[in-house]
C-alpha positions in Angstrom: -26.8 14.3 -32.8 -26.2 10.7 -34.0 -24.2 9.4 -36.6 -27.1 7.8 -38.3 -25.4 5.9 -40.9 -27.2 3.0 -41.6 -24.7 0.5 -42.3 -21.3 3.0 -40.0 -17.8 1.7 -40.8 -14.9 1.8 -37.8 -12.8 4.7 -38.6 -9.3 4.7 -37.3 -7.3 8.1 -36.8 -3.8 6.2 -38.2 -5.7 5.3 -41.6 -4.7 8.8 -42.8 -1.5 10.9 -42.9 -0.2 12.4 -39.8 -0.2 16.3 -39.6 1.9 17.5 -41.8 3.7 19.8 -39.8 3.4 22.5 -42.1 0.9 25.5 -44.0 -1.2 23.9 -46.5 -4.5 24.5 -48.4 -6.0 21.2 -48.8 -9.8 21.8 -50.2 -12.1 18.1 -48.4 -15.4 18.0 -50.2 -18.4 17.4 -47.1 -20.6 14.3 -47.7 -24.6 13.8 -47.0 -26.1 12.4 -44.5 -28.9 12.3 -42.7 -30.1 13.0 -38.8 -33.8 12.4 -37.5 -36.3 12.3 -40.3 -36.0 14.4 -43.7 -32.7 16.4 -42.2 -29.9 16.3 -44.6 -26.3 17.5 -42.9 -23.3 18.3 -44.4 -20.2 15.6 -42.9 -17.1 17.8 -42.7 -15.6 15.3 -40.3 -14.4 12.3 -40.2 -13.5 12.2 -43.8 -10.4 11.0 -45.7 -8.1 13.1 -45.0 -8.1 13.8 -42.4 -9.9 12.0 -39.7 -9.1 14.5 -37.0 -8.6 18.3 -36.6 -6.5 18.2 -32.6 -9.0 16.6 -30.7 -11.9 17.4 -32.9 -12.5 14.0 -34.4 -16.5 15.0 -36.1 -18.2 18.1 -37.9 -21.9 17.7 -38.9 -23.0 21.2 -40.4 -26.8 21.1 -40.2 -29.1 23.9 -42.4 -30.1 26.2 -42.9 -33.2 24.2 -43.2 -36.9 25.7 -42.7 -39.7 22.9 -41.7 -43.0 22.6 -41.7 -45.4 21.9 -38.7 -44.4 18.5 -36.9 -41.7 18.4 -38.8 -39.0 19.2 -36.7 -35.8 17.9 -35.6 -36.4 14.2 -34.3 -33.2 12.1 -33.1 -34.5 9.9 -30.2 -32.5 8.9 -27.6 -28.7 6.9 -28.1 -25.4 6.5 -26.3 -22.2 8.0 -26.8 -18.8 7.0 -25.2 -14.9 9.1 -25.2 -16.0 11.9 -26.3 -17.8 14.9 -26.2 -20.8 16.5 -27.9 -20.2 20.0 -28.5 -23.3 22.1 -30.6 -23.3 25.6 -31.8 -26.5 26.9 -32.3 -27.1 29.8 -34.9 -30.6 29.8 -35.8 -33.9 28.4 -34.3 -34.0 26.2 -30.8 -33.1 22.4 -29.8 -33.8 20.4 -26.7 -31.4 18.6 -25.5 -32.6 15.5 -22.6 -30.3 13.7 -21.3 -30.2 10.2 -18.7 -28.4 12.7 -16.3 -31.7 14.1 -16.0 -31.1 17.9 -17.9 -33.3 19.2 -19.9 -32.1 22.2 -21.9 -33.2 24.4 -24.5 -30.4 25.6 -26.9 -31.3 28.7 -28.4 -29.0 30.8 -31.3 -25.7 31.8 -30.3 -25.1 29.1 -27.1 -23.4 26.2 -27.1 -24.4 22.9 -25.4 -21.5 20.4 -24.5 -22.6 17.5 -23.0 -19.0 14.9 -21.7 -20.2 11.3 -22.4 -17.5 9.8 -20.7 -18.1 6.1 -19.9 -21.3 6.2 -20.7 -23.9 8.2 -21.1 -27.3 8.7 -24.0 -29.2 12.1 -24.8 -32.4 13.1 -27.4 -32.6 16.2 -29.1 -36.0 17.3 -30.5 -37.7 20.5 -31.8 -39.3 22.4 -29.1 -42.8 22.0 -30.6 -44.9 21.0 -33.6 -44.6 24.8 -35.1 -42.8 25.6 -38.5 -39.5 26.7 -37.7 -35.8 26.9 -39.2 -33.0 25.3 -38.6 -29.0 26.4 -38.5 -26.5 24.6 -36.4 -22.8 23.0 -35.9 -22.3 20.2 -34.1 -18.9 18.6 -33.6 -17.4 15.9 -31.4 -14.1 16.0 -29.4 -11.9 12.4 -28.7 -11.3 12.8 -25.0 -7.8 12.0 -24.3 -7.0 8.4 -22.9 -6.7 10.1 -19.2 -10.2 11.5 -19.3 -12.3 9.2 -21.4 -13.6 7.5 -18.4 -14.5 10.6 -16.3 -18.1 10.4 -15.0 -20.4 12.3 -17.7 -21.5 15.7 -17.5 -23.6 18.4 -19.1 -23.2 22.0 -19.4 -25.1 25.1 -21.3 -22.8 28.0 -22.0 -25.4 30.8 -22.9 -22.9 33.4 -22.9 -19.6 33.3 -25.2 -16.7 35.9 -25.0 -17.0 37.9 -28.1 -15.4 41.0 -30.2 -15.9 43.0 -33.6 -13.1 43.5 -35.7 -12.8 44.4 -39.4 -16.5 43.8 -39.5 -16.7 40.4 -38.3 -18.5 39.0 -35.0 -15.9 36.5 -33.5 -16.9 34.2 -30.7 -14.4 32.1 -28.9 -16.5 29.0 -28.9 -13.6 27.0 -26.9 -10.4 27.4 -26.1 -8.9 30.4 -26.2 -8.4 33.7 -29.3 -8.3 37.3 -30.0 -7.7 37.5 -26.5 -10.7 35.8 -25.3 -11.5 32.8 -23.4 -14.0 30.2 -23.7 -15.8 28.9 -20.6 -16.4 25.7 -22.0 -14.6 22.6 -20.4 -12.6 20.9 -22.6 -9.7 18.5 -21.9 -7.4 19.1 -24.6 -5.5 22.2 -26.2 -7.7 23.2 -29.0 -10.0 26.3 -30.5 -13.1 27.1 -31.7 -14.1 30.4 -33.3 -17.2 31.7 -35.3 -16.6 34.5 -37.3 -20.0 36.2 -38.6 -20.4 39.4 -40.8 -23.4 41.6 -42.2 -21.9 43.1 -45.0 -18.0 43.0 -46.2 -15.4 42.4 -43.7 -11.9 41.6 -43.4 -9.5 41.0 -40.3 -6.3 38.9 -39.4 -6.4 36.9 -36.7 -2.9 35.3 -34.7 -2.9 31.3 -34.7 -0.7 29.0 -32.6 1.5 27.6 -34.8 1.6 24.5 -33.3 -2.1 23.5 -33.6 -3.2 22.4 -37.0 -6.7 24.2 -38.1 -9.7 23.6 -40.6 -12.3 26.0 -41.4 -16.1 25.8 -42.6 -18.2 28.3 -44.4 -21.6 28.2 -42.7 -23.1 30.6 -45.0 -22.0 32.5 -47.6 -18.4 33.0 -49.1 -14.9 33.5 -47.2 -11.8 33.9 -48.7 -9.1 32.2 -46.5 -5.6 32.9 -47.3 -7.0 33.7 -51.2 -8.6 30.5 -51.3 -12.4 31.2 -51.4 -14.5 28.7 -49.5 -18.1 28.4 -49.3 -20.2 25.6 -47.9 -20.1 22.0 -48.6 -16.1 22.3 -48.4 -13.7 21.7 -45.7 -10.6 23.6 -45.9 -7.6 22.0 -43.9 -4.9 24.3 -43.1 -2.2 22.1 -41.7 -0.2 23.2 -38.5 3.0 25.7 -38.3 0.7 28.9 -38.9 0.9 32.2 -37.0 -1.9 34.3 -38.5 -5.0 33.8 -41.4 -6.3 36.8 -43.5 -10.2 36.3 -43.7 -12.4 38.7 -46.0 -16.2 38.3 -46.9 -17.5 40.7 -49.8 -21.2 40.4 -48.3 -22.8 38.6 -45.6 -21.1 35.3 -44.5 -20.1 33.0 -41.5 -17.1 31.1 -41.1 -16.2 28.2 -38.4 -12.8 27.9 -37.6 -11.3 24.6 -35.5 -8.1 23.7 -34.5 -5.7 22.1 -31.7 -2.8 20.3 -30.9 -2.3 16.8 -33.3 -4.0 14.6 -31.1 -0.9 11.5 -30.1 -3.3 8.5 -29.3 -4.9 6.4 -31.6 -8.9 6.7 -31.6 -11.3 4.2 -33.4 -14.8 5.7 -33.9 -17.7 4.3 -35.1 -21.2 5.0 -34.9 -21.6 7.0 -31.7 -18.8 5.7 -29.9 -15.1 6.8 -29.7 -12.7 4.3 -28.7 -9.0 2.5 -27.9 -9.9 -1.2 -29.3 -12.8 -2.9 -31.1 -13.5 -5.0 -28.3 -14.8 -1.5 -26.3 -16.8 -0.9 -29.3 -18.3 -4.2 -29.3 -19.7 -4.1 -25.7 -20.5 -0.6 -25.5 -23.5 -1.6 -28.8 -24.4 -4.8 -26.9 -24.6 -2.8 -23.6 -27.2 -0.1 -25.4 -28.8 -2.9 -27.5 -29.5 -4.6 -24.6 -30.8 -1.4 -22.3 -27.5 -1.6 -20.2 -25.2 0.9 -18.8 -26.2 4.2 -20.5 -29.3 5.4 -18.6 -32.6 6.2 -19.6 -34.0 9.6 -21.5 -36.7 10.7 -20.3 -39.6 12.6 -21.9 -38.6 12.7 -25.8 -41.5 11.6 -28.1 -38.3 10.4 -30.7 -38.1 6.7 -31.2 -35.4 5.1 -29.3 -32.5 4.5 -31.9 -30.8 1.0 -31.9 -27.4 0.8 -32.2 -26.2 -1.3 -36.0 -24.8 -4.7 -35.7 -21.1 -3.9 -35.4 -20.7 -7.6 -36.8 -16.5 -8.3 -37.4 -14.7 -4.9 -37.1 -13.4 -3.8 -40.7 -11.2 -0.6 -40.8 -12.1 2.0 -43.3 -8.9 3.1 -44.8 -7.8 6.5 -47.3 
């Protein structure tokens, strides 16, 4: 999905506080915004404090939303560049083209991660002109300065490793927990894990203490630590833990994100995720211009044109 913004500020990972190396409970409101046509999301990430979460530098928390005929999702095609598009699907279906040529179908419970690399652009579209619903998660990940230059790539995962305890569903979206390993192909060390429940549930899960976490109610009500969280809210969790306590009282769903403090220095703005403002100044006039990023073929969505990046201003806290 795009960061749709219409008037996107660069964002530096070093305008906010490092990690602070210890437990915390720090409650981040989510602000609107807005992908495709009439679809409000919920922006976990980047916000305030803090830009990042490890490598995950973006958290868009989309639904649950029900449409009506030709109303569906609608984000035409546009470039990203560093990063990597990672989308969790929990209810209804997205397709996913791409300039590499895939055309995929994401259906509830699979994960799309699409590695932009130097370049690459991608739609995403409802399947057809039905009434449907609409739940999803879609984050990014900064690919390291090693990596970020890799030749893109797209994979579907439509099997997850997954375990019941206490009640909950977890699903080792990346990385690895509860004993379980993610397929998906990441470049840094970092997690991802859905927790879902039907009725009540509680269950302790181990963290490494060195990774710094966030989590996200998706539906419902958690309680994290005693700290009840429901959605709309980030909660960041700070690094140095070894375990969290989760408990539901009725139906909820919980995404939980974490990985090592990421060391370099990103600057992200609109779609792109960068070292200086002088990449993010060619990469716009690149797509702008129909350069470098391919072409999607067969999405009925508009062609989105990147903003005029115009004199690079920093957002700072």
């Amino acid at each position: 999905m795009s960061a749709s913004e219409s008037s996107p500020t660069v964002s530096s990972s070093r305008d906010c506080a490092d990690c602070p190396g210890r437990p915390v409970l720090e409650r981040i409101e989510s602000r609107v915004a807005e992908i495709g046509e009439g679809f409000s999301i919920r922006r976990a990430l980047p916000n305030r404090q803090p830009r990042m979460v490890g490598a995950w530098c973006f958290l868009d928390h989309a639904g649950p939303v029900d449409y009506a005929r030709g109303k569906g999702l609608n984000v035409g095609s546009h470039p990203h560049i560093g990063l990597q598009t990672f989308t969790w699907m929990i209810e209804g279906e997205i397709l996913h083209r791409d300039s590499l040529g895939f055309e995929q179908v994401i259906r509830p419970g699979q994960v799309n991660l699409m590695t932009a690399g130097h370049g690459v652009s991608h739609a995403e579209d409802a399947v057809n002109d039905e009434p449907g619903r609409m739940h999803a998660a879609q984050l990014w990940i900064a690919l390291p300065d090693a990596e970020r230059h890799r030749a893109p790539s797209f994979h579907h995962y439509p099997e997850l490793p997954r375990r019941e305890d206490g009640g909950f569903r977890i699903t080792v979206l990346a990385g690895e927990a509860c004993g379980l390993q993610s397929p998906a192909q990441v470049f840094s060390p970092l997690v991802g894990i859905d927790f879902s429940a039907n009725a009540a549930a509680s269950t302790r899960i181990a963290l490494k203490p060195g990774f710094e976490h966030a989590a996200m109610t998706l539906r419902g009500s958690v309680v994290i630590d005693g700290e009840t969280l429901e959605p709309g809210t980030l909660l960041y969790l700070g690094s140095g833990r070894d375990s969290l306590n989760l408990r539901c009282d009725n139906a909820a769903q919980l995404l939980l994100v974490g990985g090592e403090p990421f060391s370099e220095e990103i600057l992200l703005w609109w779609n792109f995720v960068a070292r200086t403002p002088e990449e993010l100044q060619i990469a716009t006039a690149d797509w702008n211009a129909g350069q470098r990023f391919g072409e999607v073929k067969g999405s009925p969505s508009a062609r989105l044109l990147a903003p005029d990046i115009g004199a690079i201003k920093l957002r700072k806290s």
